[in-house]
NUMIFI-771027 format. One record per residue: x, y, z of N, C-alpha, C, O in turn; residue in one letter; residue number from 0. Coordinates in nm, 2 decimals. Atoms other than C-alpha are relative to their C-alpha. Layout:
// residues N
> X  Y  Z  X  Y  Z  X  Y  Z  X  Y  Z  a  NUM
...
//
This chain:
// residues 101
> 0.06  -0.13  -0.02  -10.76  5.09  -3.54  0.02  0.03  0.15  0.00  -0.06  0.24  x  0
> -0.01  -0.03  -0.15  -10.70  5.28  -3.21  -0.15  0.03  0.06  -0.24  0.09  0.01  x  1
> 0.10  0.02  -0.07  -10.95  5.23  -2.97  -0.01  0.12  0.14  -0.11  0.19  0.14  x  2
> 0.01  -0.06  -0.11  -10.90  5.42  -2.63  0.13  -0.04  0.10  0.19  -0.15  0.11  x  3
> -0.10  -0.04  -0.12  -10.64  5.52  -2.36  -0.04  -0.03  0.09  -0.11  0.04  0.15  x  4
> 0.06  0.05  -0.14  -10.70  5.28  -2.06  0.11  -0.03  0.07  0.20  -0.07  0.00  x  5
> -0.05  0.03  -0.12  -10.50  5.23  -1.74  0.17  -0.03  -0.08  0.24  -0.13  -0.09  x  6
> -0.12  -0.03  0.02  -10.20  5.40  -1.88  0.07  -0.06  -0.17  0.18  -0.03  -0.21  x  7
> -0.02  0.04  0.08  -10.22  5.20  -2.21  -0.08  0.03  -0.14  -0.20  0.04  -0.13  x  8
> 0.05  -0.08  0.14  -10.32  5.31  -2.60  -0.04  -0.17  -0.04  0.04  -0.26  -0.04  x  9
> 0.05  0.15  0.06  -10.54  4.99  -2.73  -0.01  0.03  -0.11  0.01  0.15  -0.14  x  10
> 0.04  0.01  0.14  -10.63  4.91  -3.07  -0.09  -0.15  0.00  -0.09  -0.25  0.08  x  11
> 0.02  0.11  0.04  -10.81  4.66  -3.21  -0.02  -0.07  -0.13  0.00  0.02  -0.22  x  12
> 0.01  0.04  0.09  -10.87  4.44  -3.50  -0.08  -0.14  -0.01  -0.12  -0.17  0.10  x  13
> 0.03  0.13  0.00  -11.01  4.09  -3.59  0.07  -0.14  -0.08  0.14  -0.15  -0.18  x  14
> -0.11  0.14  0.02  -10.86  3.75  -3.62  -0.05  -0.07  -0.15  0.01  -0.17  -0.17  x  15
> 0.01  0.00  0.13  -10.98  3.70  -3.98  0.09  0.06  -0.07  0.07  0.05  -0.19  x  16
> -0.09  -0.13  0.08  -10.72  3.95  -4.11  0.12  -0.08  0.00  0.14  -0.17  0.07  x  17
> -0.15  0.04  0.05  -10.39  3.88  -4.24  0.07  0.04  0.07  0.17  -0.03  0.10  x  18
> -0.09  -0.11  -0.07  -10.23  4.17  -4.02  0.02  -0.10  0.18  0.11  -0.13  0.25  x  19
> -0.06  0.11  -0.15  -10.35  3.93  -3.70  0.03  -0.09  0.02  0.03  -0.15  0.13  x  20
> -0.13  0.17  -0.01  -10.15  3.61  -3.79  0.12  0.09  -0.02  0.21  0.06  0.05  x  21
> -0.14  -0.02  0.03  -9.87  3.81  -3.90  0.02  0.09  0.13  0.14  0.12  0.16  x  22
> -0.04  -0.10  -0.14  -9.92  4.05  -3.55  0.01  -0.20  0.10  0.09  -0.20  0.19  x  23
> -0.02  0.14  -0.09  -9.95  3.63  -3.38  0.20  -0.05  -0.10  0.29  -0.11  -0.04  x  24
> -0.13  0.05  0.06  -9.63  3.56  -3.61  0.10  0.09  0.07  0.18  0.02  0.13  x  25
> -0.09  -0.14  0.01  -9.43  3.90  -3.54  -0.07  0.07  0.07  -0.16  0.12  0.00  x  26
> 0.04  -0.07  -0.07  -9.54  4.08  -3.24  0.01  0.10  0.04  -0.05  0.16  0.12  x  27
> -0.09  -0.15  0.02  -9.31  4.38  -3.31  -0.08  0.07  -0.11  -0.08  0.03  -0.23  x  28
> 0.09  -0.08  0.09  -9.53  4.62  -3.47  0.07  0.16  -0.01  0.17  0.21  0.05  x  29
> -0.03  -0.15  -0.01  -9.52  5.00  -3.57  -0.13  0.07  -0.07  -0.14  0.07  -0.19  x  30
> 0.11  -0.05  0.08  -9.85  5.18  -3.63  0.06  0.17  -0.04  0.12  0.24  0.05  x  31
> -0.02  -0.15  0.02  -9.79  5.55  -3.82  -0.11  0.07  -0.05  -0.19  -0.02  -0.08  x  32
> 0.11  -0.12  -0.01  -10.06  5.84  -3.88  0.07  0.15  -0.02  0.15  0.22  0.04  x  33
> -0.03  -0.13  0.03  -10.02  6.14  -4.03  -0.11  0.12  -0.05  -0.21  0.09  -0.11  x  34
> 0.08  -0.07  0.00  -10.18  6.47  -4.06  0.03  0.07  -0.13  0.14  0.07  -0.19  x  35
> 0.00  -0.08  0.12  -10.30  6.69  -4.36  0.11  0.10  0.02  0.15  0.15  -0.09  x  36
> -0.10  -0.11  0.00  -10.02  6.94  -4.24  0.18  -0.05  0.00  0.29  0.02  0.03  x  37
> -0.11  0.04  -0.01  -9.76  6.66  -4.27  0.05  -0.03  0.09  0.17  -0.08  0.08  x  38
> -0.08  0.07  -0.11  -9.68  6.58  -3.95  -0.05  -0.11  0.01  -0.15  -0.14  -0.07  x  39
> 0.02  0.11  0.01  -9.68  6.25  -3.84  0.07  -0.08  0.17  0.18  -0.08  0.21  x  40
> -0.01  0.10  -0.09  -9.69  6.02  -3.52  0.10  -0.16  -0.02  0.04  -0.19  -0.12  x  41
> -0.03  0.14  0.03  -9.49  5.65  -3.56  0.03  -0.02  0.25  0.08  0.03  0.35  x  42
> -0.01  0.08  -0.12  -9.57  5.41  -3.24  0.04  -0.10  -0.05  -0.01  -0.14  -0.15  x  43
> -0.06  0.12  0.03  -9.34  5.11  -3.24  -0.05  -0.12  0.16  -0.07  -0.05  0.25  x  44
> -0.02  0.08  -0.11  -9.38  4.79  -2.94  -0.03  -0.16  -0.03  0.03  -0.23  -0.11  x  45
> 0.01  0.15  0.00  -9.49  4.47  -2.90  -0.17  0.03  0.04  -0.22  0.10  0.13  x  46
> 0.13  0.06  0.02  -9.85  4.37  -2.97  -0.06  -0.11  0.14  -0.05  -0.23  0.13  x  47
> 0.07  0.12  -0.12  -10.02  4.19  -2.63  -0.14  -0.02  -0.04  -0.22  0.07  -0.03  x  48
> 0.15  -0.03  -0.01  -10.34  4.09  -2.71  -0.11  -0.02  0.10  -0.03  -0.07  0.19  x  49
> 0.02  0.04  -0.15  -10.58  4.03  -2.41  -0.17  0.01  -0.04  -0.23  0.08  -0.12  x  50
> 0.14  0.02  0.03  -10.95  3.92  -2.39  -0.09  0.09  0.15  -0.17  0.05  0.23  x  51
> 0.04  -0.09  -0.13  -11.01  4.26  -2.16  -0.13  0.03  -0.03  -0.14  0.11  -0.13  x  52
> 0.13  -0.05  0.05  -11.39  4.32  -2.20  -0.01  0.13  0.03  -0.08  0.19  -0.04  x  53
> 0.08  -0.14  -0.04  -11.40  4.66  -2.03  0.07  0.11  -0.14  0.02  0.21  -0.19  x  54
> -0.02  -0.09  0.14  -11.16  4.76  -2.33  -0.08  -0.02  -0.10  -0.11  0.07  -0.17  x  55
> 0.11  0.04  0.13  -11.39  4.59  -2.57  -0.10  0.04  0.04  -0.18  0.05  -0.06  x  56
> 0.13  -0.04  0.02  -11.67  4.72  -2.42  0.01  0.18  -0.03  -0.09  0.25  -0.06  x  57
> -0.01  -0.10  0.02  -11.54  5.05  -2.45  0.04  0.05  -0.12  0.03  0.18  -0.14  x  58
> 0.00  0.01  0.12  -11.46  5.02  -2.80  -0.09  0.02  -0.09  -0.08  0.04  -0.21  x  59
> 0.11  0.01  0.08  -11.77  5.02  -2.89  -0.09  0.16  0.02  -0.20  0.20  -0.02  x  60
> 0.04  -0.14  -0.03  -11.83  5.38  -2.79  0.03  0.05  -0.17  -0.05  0.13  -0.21  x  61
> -0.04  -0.02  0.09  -11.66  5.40  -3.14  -0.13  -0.03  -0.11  -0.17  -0.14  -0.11  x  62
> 0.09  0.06  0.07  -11.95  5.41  -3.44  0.04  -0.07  -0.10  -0.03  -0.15  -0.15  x  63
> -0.08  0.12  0.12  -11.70  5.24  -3.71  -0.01  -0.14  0.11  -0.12  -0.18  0.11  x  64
> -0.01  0.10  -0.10  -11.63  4.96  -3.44  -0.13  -0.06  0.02  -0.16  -0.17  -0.01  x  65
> 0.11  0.04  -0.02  -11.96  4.94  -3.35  -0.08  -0.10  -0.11  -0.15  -0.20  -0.11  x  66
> 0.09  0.02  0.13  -12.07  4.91  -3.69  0.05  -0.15  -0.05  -0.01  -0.25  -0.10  x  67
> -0.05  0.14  0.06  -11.81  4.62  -3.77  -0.01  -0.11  0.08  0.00  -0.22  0.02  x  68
> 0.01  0.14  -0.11  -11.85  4.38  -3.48  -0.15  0.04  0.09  -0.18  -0.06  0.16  x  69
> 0.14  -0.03  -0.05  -12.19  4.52  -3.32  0.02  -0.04  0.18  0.01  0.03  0.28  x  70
> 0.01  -0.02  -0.20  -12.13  4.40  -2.97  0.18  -0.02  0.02  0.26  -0.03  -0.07  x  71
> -0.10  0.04  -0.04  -11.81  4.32  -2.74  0.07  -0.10  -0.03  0.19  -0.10  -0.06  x  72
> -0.05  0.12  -0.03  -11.81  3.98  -2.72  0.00  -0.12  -0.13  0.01  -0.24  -0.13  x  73
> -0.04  0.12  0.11  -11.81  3.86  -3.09  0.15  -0.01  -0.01  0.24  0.06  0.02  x  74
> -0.12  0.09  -0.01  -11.56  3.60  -3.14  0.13  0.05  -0.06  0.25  0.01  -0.03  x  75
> -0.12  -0.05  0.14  -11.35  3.79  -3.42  0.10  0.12  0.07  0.22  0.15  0.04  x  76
> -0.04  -0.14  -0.02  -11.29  4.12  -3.23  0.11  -0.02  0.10  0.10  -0.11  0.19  x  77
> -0.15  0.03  -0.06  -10.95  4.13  -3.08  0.07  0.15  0.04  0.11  0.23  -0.04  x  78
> -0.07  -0.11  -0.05  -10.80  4.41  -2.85  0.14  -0.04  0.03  0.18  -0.15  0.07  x  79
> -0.16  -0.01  -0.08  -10.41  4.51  -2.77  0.06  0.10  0.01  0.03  0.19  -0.07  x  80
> -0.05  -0.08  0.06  -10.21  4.72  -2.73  0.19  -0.02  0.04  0.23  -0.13  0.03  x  81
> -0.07  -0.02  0.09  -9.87  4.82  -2.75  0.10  -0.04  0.13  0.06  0.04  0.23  x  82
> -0.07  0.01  -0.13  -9.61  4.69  -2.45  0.14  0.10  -0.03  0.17  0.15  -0.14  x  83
> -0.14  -0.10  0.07  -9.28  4.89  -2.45  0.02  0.11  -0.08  0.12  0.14  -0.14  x  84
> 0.03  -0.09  0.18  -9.41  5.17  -2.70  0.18  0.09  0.05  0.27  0.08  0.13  x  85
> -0.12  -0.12  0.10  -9.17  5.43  -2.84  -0.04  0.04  -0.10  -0.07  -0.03  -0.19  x  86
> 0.08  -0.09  0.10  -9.31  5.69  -3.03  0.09  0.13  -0.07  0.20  0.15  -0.02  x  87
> -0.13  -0.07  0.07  -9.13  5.94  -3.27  -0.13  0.08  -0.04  -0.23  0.02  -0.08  x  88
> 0.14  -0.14  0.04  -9.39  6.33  -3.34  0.09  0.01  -0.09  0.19  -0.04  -0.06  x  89
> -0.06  -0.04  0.13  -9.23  6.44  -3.69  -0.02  0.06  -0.09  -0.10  0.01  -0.16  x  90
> 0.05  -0.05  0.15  -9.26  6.68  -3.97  0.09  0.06  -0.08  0.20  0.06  -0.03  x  91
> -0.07  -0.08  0.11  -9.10  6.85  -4.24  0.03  0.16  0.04  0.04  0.26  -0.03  x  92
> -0.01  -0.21  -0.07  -9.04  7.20  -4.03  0.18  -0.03  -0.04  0.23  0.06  -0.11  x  93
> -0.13  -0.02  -0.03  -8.65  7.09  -3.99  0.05  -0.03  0.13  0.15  -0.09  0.17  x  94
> -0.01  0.05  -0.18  -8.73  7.07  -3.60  0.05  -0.11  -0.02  0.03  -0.18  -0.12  x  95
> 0.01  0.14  -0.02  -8.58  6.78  -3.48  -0.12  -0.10  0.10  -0.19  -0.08  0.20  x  96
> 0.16  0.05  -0.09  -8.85  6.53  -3.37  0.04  -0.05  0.10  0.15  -0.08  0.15  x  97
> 0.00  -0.01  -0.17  -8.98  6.47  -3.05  0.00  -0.13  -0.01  -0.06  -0.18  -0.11  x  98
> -0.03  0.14  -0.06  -8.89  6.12  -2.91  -0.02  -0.04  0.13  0.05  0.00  0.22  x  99
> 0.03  0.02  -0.18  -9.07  5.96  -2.59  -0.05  -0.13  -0.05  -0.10  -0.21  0.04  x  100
//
């Protein structure tokens, strides 16, 4: 789940019970995609860092899903990262060619 835009970096987080974070600790090359009701569509590709940053975890919790699933910062499970190296691809079905940054 994306979390917040800090110090130039797009976080996410998840927890270390999940299948997605042995296979993001196995395979650190990820690609999260999102798409909108109008068909367009985001894809972010990089490398997964994860990091035991509290000010991102505490700021996560501004989130009420987040909040709701781990209640504070500093339980053990909750796991921030985000994306080193991204490369991102904007896309839709117009014909345009998509934007690449």
């Amino acid at each position: 789940m994306f979390c917040s835009l800090q110090d130039g970096k797009l976080w996410f987080c998840t927890n270390n019970t999940k299948d997605v974070y042995k296979d993001m600790q196995a395979n650190p090359e990820v690609e999260v995609s999102v798409s909108s009701p109008e068909y367009a569509w985001i894809r972010l590709a990089g490398k997964a860092v994860f990091e035991n940053n509290m000010a991102v975890k505490e700021g996560c919790m501004n989130n009420p899903i987040v909040k709701g699933q781990y209640q504070t910062a500093d339980n053990p499970i909750f796991k921030v990262f985000y994306l080193e190296d991204p490369h991102g691809v904007i896309a839709d079905f117009s014909g345009n060619p998509p934007y690449e940054f």
